[in-house]
N, C-alpha and C positions, 0 to 999 in steps of 0.2 A: 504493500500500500504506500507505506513509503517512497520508492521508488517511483510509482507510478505520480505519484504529488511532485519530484523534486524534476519528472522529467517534462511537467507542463512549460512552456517558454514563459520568462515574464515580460509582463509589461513594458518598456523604455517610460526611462524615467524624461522628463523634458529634458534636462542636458544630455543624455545618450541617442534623443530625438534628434536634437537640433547638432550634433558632432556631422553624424553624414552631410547634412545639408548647408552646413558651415564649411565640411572640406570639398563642397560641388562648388560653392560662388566661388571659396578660396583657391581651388584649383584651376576655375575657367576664369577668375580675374588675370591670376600669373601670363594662363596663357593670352591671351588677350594683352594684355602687356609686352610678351616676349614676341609676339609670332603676328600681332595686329591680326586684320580680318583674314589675313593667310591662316590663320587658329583654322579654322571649317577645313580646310585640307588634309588636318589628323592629328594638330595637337587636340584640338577643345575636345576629342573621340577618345583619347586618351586621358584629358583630365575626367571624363565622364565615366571613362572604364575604372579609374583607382576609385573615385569615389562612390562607384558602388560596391568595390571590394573594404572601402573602409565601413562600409553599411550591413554588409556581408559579416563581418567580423565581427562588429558589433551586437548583430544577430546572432551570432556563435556564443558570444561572451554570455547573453541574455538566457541561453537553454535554446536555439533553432538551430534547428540541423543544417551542414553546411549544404548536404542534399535539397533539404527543403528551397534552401535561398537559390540554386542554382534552377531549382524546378519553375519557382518562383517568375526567376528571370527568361526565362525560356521560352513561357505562359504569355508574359507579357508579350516580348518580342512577335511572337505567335499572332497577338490582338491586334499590331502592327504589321500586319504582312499586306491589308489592303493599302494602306497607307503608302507603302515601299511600291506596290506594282503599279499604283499611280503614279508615284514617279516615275516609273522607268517608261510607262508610258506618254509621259508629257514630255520627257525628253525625245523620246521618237517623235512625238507632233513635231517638237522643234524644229529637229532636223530635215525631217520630211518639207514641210514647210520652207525652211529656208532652201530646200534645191528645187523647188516646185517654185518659188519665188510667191508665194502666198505673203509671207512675211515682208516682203518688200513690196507689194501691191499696198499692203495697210498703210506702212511708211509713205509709200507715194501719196494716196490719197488724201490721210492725216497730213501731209506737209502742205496740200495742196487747201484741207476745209479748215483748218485751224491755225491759230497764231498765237505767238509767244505770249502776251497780255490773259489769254486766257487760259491757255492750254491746260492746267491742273486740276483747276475747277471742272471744267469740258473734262475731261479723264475723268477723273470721281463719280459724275453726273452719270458718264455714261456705263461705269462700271456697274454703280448702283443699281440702276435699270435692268443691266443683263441679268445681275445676280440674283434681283427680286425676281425676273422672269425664270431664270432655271433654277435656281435654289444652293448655286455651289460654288463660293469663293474661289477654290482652286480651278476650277475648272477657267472662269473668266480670268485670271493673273495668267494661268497656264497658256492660255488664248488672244485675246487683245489687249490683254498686259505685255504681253512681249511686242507684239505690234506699237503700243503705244511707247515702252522703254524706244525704242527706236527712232520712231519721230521725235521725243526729245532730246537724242542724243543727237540726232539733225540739225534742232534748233537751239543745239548750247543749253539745255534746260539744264536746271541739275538732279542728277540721277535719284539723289536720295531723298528728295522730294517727290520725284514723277510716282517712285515706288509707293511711298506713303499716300499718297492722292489712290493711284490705284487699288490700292489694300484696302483705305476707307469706303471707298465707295464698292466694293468686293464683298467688304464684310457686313454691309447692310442689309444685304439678302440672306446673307445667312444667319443670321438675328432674326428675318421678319418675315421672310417668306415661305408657304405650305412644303414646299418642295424642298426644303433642307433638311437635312438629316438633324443637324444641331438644333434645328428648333425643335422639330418632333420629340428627341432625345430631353430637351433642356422639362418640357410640358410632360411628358410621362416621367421621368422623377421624383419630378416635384408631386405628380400625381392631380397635375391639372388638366381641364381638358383643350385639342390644339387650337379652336378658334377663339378659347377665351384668354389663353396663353398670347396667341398674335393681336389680340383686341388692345390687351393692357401691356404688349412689347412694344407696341407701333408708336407713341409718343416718346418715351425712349429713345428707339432706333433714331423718328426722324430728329428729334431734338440734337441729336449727336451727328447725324448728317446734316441738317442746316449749320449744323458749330464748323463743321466740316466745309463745307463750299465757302463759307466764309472764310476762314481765313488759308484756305488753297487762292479764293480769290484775290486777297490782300496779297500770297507771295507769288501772285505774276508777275511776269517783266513783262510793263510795258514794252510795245515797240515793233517791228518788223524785220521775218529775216530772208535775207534773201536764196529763193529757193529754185532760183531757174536752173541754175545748173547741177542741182542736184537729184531733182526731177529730170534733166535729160539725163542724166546717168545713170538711173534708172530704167529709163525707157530704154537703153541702150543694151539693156542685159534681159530682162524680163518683159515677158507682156504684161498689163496692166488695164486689162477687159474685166469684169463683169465675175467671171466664169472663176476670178483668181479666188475668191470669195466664198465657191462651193464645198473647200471643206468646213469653215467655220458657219454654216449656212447646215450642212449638215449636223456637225456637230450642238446646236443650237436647239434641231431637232429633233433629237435624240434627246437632249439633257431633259427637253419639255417632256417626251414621252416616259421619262420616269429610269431609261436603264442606268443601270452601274456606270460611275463614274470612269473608271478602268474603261469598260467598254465602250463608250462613247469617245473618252479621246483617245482611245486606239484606233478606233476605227476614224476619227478625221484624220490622225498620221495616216492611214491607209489612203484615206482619199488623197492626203498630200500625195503622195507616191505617186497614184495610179496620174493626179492632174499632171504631173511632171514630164510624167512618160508620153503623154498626149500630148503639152504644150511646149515644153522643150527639151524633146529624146535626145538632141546633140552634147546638152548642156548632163543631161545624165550618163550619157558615154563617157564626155569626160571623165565626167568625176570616176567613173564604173573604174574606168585605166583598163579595162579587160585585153588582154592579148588575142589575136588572129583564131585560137582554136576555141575560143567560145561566143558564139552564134550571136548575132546583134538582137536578138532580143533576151537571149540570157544576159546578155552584159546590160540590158536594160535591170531585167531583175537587182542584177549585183549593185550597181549601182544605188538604186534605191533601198536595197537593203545594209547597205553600205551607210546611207544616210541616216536609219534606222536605230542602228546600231552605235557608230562612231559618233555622229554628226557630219553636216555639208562642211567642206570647205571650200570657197569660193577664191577661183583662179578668173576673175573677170581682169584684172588689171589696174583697177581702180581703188587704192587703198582704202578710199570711204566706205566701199560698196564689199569689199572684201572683207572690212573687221564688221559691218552688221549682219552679213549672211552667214560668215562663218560661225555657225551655233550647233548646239543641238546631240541630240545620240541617247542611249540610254546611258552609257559608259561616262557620258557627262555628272549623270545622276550617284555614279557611285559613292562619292567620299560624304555626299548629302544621306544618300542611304547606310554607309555605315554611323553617321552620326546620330540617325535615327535608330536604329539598331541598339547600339551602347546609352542609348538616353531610355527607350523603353525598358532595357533589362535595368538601369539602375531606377527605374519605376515602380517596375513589381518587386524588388528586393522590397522599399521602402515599405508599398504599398501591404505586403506581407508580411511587416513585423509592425504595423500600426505608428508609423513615423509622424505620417500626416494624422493623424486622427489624435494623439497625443498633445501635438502642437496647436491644433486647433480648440481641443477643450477647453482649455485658458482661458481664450477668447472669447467664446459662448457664456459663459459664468457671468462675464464683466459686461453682456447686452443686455440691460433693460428697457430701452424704447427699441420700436419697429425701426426705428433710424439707426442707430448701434448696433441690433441684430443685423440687419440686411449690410451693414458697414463690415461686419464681423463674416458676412457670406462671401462678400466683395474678399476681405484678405486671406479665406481658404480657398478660395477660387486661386486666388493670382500664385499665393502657396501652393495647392494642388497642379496648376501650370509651370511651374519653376521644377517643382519634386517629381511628378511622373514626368515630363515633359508630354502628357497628351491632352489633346482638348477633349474630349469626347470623356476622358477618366476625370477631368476637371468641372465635369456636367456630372456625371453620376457619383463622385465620389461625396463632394459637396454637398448635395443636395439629398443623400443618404443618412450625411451626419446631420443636418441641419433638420431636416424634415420631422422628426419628429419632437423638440423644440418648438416649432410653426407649429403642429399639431396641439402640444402641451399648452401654448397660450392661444389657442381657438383662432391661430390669422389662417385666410385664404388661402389654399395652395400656388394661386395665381403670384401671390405676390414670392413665393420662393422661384416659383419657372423662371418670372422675370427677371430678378433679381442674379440666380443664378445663369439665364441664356445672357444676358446681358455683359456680365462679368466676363464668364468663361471663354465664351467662341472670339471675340474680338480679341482677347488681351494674347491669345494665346501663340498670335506673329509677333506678339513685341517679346519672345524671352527666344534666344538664339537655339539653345539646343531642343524647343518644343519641334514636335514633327513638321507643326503650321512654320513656326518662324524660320524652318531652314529648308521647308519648303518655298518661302518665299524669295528668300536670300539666294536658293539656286537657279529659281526659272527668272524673277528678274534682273538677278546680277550684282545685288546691292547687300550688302552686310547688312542684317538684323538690327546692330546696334546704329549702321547709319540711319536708316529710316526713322527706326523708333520713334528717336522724337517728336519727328515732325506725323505721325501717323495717330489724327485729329480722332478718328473715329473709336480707335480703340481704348484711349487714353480717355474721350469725354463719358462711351455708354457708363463703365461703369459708376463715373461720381453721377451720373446723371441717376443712375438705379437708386443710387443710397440716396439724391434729392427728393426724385418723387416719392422713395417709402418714407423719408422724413414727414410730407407734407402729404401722405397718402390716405385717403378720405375712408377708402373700403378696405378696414383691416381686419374686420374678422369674416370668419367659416360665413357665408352665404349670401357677403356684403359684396364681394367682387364681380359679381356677375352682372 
């Protein structure tokens, strides 16, 4: 009997809680210091691997098995795997795209309907839009997020803002609209239901994107640039009809009909491919390189799989036209996916010896208004996005602990969905090693911490959440509706 008492694990006390989560910042600040935004290449994958072995150990010292914590991380990793093959699939759109010249149709036309005075704004706006209509942040960054990175780097814009305007206007739809997963997920937690969850999200949301176009407005550069001859140089390499448009036209299509994200931009990298080989087969030979003994339309094949795979690299001539086409491949996506890999496993270490749950109880003790509770949701969320690195564990883990607290003092379920959709999904591009923020940092090209700042949307929902529950009219069981 004995035995069986002494082999239960205990508890983490708050200082064994907060040791792993002290040696993550403290090992991904060093690197960050040593290695600058080069860190995502394989240090910050490496500070992310010791400090789940220091959490590991920890675990050991407490009574868990070292078996346990490995299973642990395993488990996680596992929960991560859709996550990974959307990257590797948006990498393929890329490249596909930029040897089909899809990617440089966007650019032309963005140079040709927008101008530097507004551009940021116009980006956000139109982000927004897509995302509310399809429901999927990554998918619209993956998509005319890269088209748009592009036109601003045409017109001198600066990168780390184009990204931030993008992101804001990305992650509006996936706050507020049917079709996100992150809302559906944020409303069944909380155990509210979804159109009363999006009734009392939707002031939130917009309140945070109005904060948003506002001051994406204010940092426009006035003024005009001149774009004739970057437009012929364009026209010079690619066509720029209608038709270039088809795969994200499909893709768009898809996303409305509901399928998996995976599958949908796989299949517009597919459509990239196949427009390529129809609109310019010479420019895919190229690239293909294939020798005399295989047949001109396998060397079609190759080539396109070639873009697939590696990314395009663009032999036009044109230094301009060459650093923005050359992109893309799944193989681009790798040092991102193992970053994500080593951030999921030291997730579930955590997540499986009660790290985050520990550190959060503290904080709940010290809520007594609907304002300080939902403040106190707000800093296990952003907690929960720092310590598993996943947005989606940031939705349910939160809203697990807190839920039944909301229950205990008779508030609305409404107000924890909100409170916790509003937190979670946005914040979770501003911490570099989350799956979102290096997801973002790969397809647009911009280091997590450059954007951050300037990335309005994510940074306003949640003070906005703890506003309205401060001054929240409907706080109890049957008042929200």
């Amino acid at each position: 009997m004995d035995e069986n008492i002494s082999a239960v694990p205990r508890s983490p006390t708050l200082f064994e809680a907060l040791v792993p989560v002290a040696a993550l910042v403290v090992l991904v600040g060093l690197s960050f210091f040593l290695f600058g935004d080069a860190g995502v290449e394989g240090p910050n994958q490496v500070a992310l691997t010791l400090a789940a072995l220091v959490a590991a150990l920890m675990a050991v010292g407490r009574g868990h098995r070292l078996e346990a914590m490995t299973e642990a991380a395993t488990a996680s990793v596992a929960s991560g795997i859709g996550a990974i093959f959307i990257l590797f699939a948006v990498g393929a759109l890329i490249g596909a795209w930029a040897l089909s010249g899809t990617l440089l149709a966007m650019v032309y036309y963005g140079l040709k309907l927008l101008d530097p005075g507004s551009f940021y704004v116009t980006a956000t706006a139109l982000a927004a839009l897509i995302s509310f209509s399809i429901g999927s942040s990554w998918t619209v960054v993956g998509t005319i997020g890269v088209g748009l990175m592009g036109i601003s780097a045409n017109m001198g814009l600066d990168p780390a803002i184009t990204a931030a305007a993008i992101i804001s206007g990305a992650y509006f739809g996936d706050t507020t609209s049917p079709l996100s997963d992150s809302v559906n997920l944020a409303a069944a937690s909380a155990g509210a239901g979804l159109y009363e969850h999006m009734r009392h999200t939707l002031p939130t949301s917009f309140g945070a994107l109005g904060l948003s176009l506002v001051i994406f407005w204010l940092l426009g550069t006035p003024g005009t640039a001149d774009i004739s001859g970057k437009l012929a140089a364009i026209e010079a390499v690619t066509p720029t009809g209608w038709y270039m448009f088809l795969p994200l036209a499909l893709i768009i299509v898809l996303a409305l009909l509901k399928l998996p994200p995976f599958t949908t931009i796989f299949a517009g990298a597919l459509a990239g491919g196949v427009l390529a080989v129809v609109m310019s087969p010479d420019r895919v030979l190229a690239f293909a390189a294939a020798g005399p003994e295989i047949p001109g339309w396998l060397a079609l094949v190759k080539g396109v799989w070639l873009a697939l795979a590696s990314g395009y690299v663009s032999s036009s001539g044109d230094a301009a036209i060459d650093a923005l086409a050359s992109r893309g491949g799944m193989e681009s996506m790798l040092p991102t996916i193992w970053l994500v890999v080593v951030a999921f496993a030291f997730g579930g270490v955590v997540e499986k010896t009660g790290v985050l749950d520990r550190i959060v109880t503290p904080i709940v003790s010290l809520a007594s208004s609907l304002g300080s509770l939902v403040a106190a949701m707000v800093a296990a969320v952003l907690a929960s996005n720092i310590i598993t690195a996943d947005q989606y564990l940031s939705i349910v883990l939160p809203a697990r602990m807190f839920r039944p607290e909301f229950e205990r003092r008779g508030l609305a379920p409404v107000l924890l969905s909100r409170a916790v959709g509003a937190a979670a999904t946005p914040t979770s591009a501003l911490v570099p090693w989350n799956s979102c923020g290096a997801y973002m940092a790969a397809t647009l090209g911009v280091a997590t911490l450059s954007y951050a700042p300037y990335a309005v949307f994510g940074i306003a929902s949640p003070l906005l959440a703890i506003l309205v529950a401060r001054f929240s009219i409907a706080q109890r069981t049957g008042e929200a509706a």
